[in-house]
C-alpha positions as a Markdown table, in Angstrom:
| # | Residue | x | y | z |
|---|---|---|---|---|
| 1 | Unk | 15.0 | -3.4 | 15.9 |
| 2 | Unk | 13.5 | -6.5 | 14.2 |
| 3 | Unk | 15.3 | -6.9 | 10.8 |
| 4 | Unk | 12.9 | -7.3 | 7.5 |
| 5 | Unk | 14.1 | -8.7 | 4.6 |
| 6 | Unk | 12.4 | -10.0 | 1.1 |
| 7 | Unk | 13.2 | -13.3 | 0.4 |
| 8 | Unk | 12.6 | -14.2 | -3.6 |
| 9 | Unk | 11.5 | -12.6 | -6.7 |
| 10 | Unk | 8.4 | -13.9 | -8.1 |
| 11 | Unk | 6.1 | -13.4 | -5.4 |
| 12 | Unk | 8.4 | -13.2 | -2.8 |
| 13 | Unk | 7.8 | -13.7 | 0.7 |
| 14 | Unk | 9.0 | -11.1 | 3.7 |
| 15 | Unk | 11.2 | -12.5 | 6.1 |
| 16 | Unk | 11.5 | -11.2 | 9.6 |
| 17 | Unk | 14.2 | -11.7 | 12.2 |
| 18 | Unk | 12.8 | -10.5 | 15.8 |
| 19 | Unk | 15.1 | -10.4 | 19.4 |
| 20 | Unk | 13.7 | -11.2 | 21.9 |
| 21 | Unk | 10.9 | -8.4 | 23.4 |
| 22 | Unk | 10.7 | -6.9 | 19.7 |
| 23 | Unk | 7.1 | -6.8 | 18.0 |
| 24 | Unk | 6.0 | -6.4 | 15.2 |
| 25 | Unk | 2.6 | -5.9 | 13.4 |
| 26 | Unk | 0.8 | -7.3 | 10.1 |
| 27 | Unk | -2.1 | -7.2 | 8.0 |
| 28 | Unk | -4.9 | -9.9 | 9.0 |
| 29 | Unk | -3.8 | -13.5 | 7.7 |
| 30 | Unk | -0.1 | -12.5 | 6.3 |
| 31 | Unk | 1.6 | -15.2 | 8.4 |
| 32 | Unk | 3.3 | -17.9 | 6.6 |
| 33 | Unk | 5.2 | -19.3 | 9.5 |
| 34 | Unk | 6.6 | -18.7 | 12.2 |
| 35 | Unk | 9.1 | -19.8 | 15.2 |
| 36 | Unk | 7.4 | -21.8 | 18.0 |
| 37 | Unk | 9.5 | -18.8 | 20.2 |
| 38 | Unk | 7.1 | -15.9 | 19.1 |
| 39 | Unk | 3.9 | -15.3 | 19.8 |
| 40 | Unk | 0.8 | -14.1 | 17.1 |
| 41 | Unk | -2.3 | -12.6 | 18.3 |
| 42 | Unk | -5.3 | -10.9 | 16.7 |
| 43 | Unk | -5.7 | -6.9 | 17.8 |
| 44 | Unk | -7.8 | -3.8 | 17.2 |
| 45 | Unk | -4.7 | -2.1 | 16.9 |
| 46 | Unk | -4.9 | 2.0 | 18.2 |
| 47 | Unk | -8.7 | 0.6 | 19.6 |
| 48 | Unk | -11.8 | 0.2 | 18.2 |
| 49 | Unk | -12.2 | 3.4 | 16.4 |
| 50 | Unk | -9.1 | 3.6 | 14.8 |
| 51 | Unk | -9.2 | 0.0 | 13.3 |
| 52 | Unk | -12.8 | 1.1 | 12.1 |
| 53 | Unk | -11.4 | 4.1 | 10.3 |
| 54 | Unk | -8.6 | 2.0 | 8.7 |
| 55 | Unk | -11.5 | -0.7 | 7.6 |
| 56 | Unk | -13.4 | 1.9 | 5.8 |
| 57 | Unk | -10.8 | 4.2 | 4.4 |
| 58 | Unk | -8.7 | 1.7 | 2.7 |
| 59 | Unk | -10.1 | -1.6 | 3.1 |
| 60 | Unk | -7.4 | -3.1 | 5.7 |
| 61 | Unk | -8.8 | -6.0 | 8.3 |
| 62 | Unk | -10.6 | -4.8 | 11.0 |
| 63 | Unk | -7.9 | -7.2 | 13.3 |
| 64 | Unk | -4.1 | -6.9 | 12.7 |
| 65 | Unk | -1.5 | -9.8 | 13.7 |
| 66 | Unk | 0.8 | -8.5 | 16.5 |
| 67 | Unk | 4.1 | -11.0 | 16.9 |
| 68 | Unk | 5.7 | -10.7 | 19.9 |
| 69 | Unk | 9.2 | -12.6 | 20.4 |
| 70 | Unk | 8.0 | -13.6 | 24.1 |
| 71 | Unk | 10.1 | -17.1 | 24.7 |
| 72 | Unk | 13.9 | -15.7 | 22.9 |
| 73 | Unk | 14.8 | -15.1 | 18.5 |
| 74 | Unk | 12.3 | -15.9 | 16.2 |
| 75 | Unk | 11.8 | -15.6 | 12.7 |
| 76 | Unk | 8.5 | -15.5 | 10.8 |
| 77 | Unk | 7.7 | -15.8 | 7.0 |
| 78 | Unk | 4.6 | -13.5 | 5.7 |
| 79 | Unk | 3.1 | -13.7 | 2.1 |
| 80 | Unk | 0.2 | -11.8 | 0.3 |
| 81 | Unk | -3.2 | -13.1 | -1.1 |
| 82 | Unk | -2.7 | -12.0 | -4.2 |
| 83 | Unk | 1.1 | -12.6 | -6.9 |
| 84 | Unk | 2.7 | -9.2 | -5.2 |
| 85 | Unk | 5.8 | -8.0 | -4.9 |
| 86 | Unk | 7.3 | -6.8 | -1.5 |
| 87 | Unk | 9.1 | -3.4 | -1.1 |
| 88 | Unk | 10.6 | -2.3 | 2.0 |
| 89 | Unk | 10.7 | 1.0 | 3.3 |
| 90 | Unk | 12.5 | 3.4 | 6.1 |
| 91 | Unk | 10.0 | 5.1 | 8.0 |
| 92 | Unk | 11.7 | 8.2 | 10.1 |
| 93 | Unk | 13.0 | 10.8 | 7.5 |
| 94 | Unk | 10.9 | 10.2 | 5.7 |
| 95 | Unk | 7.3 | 9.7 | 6.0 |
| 96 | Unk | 4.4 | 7.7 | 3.7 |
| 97 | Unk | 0.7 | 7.7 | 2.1 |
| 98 | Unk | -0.3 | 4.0 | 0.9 |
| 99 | Unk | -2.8 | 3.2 | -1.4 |
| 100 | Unk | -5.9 | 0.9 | -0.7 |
| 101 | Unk | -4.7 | -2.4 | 0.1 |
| 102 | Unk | -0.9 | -1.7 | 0.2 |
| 103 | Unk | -0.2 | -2.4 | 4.0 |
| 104 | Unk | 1.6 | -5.8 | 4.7 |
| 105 | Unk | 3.8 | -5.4 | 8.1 |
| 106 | Unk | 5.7 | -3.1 | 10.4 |
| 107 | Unk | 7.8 | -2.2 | 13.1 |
| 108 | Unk | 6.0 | -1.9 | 16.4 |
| 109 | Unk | 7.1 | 1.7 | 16.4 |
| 110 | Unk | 5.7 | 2.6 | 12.9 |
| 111 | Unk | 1.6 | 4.0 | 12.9 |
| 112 | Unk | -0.7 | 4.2 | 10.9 |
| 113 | Unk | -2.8 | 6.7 | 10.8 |
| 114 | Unk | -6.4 | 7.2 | 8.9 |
| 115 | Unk | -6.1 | 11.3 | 7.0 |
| 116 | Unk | -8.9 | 13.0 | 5.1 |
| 117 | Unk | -8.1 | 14.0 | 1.8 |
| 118 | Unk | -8.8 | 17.3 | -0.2 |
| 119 | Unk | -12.0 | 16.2 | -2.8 |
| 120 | Unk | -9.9 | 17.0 | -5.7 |
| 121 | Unk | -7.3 | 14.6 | -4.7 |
| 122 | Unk | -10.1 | 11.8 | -4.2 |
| 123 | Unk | -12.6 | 12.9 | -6.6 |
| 124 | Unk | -12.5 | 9.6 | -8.7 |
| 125 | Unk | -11.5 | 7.5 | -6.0 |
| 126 | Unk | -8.9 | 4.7 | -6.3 |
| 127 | Unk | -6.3 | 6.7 | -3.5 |
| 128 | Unk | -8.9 | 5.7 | -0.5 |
| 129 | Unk | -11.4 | 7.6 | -1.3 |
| 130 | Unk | -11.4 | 11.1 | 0.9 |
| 131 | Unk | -8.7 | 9.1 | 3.4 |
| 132 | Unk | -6.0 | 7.9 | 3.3 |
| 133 | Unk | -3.4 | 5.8 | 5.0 |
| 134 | Unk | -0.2 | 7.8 | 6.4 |
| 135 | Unk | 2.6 | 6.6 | 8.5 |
| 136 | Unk | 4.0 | 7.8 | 11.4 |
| 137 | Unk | 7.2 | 7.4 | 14.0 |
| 138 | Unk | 10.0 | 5.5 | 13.1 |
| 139 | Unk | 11.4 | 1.8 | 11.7 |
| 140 | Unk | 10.5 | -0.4 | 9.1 |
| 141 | Unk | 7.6 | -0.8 | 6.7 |
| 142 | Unk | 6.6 | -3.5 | 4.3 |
| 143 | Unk | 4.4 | -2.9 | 1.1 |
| 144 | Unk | 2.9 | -5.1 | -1.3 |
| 145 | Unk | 1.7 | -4.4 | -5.1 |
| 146 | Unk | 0.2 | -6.5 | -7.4 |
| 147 | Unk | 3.2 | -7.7 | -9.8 |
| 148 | Unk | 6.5 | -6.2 | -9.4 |
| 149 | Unk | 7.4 | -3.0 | -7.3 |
| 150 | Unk | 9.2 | 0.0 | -8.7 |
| 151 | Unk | 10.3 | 2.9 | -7.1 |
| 152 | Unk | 10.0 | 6.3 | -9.2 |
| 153 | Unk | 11.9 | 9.3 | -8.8 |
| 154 | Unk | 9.8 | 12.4 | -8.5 |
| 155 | Unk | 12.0 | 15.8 | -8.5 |
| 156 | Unk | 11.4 | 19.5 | -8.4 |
| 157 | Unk | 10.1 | 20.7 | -12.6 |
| 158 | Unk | 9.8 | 16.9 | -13.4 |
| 159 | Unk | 6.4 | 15.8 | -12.5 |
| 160 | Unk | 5.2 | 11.9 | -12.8 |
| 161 | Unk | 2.0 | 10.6 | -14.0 |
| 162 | Unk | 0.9 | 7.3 | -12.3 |
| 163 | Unk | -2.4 | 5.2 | -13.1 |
| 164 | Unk | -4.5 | 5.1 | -10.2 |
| 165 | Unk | -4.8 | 1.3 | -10.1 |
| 166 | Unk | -0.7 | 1.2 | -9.9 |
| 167 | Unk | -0.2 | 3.5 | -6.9 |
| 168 | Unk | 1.3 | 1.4 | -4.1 |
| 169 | Unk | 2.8 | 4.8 | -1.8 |
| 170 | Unk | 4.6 | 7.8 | -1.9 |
| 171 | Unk | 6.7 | 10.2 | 0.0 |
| 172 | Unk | 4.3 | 12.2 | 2.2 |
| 173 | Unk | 6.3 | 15.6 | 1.4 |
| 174 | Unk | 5.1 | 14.9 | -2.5 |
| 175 | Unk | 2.1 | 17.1 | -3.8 |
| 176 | Unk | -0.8 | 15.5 | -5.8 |
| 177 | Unk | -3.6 | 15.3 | -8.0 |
| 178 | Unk | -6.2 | 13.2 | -8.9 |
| 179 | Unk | -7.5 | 13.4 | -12.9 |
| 180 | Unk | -8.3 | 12.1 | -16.2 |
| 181 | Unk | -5.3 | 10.6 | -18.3 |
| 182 | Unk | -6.3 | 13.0 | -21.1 |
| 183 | Unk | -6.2 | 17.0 | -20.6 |
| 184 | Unk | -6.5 | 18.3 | -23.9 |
| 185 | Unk | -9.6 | 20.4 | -24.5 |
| 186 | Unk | -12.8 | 18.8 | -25.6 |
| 187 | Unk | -14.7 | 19.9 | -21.9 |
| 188 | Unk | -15.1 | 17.0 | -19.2 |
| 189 | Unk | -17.1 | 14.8 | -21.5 |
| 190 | Unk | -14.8 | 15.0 | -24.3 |
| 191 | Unk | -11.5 | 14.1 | -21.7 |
| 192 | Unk | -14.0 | 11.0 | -20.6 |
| 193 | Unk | -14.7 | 9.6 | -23.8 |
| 194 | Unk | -10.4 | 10.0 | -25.0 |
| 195 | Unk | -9.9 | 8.1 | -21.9 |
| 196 | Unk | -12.1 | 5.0 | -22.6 |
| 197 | Unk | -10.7 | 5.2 | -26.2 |
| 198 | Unk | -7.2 | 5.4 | -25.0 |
| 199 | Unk | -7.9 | 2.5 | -22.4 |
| 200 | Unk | -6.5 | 5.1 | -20.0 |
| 201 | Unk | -8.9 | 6.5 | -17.2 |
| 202 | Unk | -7.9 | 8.4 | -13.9 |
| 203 | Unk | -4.1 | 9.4 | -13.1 |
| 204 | Unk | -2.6 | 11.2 | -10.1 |
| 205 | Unk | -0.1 | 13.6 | -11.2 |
| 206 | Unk | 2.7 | 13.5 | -8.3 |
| 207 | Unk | 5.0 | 16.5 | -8.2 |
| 208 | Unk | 8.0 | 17.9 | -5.6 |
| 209 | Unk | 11.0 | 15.7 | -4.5 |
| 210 | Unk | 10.7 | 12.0 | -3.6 |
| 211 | Unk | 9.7 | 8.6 | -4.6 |
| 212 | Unk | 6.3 | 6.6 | -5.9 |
| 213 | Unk | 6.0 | 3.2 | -5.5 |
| 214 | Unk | 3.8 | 1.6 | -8.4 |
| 215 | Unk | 3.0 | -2.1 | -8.7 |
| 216 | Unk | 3.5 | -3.4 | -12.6 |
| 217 | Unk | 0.0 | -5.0 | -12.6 |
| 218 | Unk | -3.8 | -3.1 | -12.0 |
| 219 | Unk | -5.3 | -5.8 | -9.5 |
| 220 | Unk | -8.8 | -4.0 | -10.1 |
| 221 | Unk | -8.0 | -4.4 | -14.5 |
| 222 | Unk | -7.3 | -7.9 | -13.7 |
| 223 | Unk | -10.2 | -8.2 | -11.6 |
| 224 | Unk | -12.2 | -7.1 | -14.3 |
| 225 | Unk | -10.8 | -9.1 | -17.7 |
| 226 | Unk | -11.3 | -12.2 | -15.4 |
| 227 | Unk | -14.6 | -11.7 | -14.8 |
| 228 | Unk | -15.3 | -11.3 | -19.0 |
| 229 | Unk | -13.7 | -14.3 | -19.2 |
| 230 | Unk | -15.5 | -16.4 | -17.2 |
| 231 | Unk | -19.4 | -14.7 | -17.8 |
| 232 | Unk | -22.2 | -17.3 | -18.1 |
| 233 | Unk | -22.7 | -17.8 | -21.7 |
């Protein structure tokens, strides 16, 4: 099985070692570099439907990479458009849901797969909408997050409250909810207007036994100070 492995800390890149026959998959325009021994091509991965649904359920390319090490061992570097972090997971045991834009690269024998979504868990968006991504068979998966990646611990009684623009993935097996930030009485309007004072909008609210990924910076926040920095005068 080709061997992943994240090389650095401040925007790190992912390293990966493949034998020769192995193949692996990435998101459009990840490769860094790569060993003249391997060879990249651009593919409607699971056919043209299926890389449709993953274009307009979480905003993945239309094409993936495939790398195939055709010629003998290669090694190829991958990196992200935006400062990310990399987090590597063990698809098999367990399974995943990613967030919009969290897909970087995987083992040939790791799919992913477009899934609808209850309208209360996609009510405000910023999960994919009414799909989502979900993994699939077994071997490795890479993840990327604006910022650092963290791994939080979600058990039974002890339930964790994410914001929306921080969810990278979680454990399949883990129940959620899309909401405001603020519960409290006051009726819908009165839970809107505490969350625009609060500067805290939509949550999910992850419960059961297993592990969130969340990314330490809000690409869509960022997105949007820039932009009120920068307005024409």
């Amino acid at each position: 099985m080709a061997e992943f492995q994240v090389l650095g800390q401040v925007s790190p890149f992912l390293h990966v070692h493949l034998d020769l026959g192995e193949k692996i998959y990435a998101e459009s325009d990840a490769m860094v570099s790569m060993e003249a021994t391997l060879d990249l091509k651009g593919q409607m991965r699971g056919g043209f439907l299926s890389a449709l649904s993953r274009r307009l359920a979480s905003g993945e390319s239309f094409f993936q990479q495939t790398i195939e090490a055709s010629r003998g061992p290669g090694d190829v570097l991958f990196g992200h458009i935006a400062p990310s972090g990399v987090e590597i997971l063990d698809v098999g045991v367990r399974q995943y849901k990613l967030n919009d834009g969290a897909f970087l690269a995987a083992s040939d024998t790791v799919s992913l797969t477009v899934r609808s979504q209850g309208v209360g868990q996609a009510l405000f968006g910023g999960t994919g909408g009414l799909f989502i991504m979900e993994t699939s068979g077994t071997g490795k998966l890479a993840i990327t997050g604006y910022g650092e990646i963290f791994g939080l611990q979600v058990a039974k009684g002890h339930d964790v409250i994410v914001d929306n623009g921080h969810v990278a993935a979680w454990d399949r097996s883990l129940s959620y909810e899309v909401t405001m930030a603020t519960q409290q009485g006051g009726g819908l309007f009165g839970r809107m207007a505490s969350a625009v004072t609060s500067g805290e909008g939509v949550v999910t609210r992850f419960s059961g036994d297993g592990t969130v990924y969340v990314a330490s910076r809000n690409l869509k926040g960022f997105s949007n100070w820039l932009g009120r920095l920068i307005k024409p005068s």
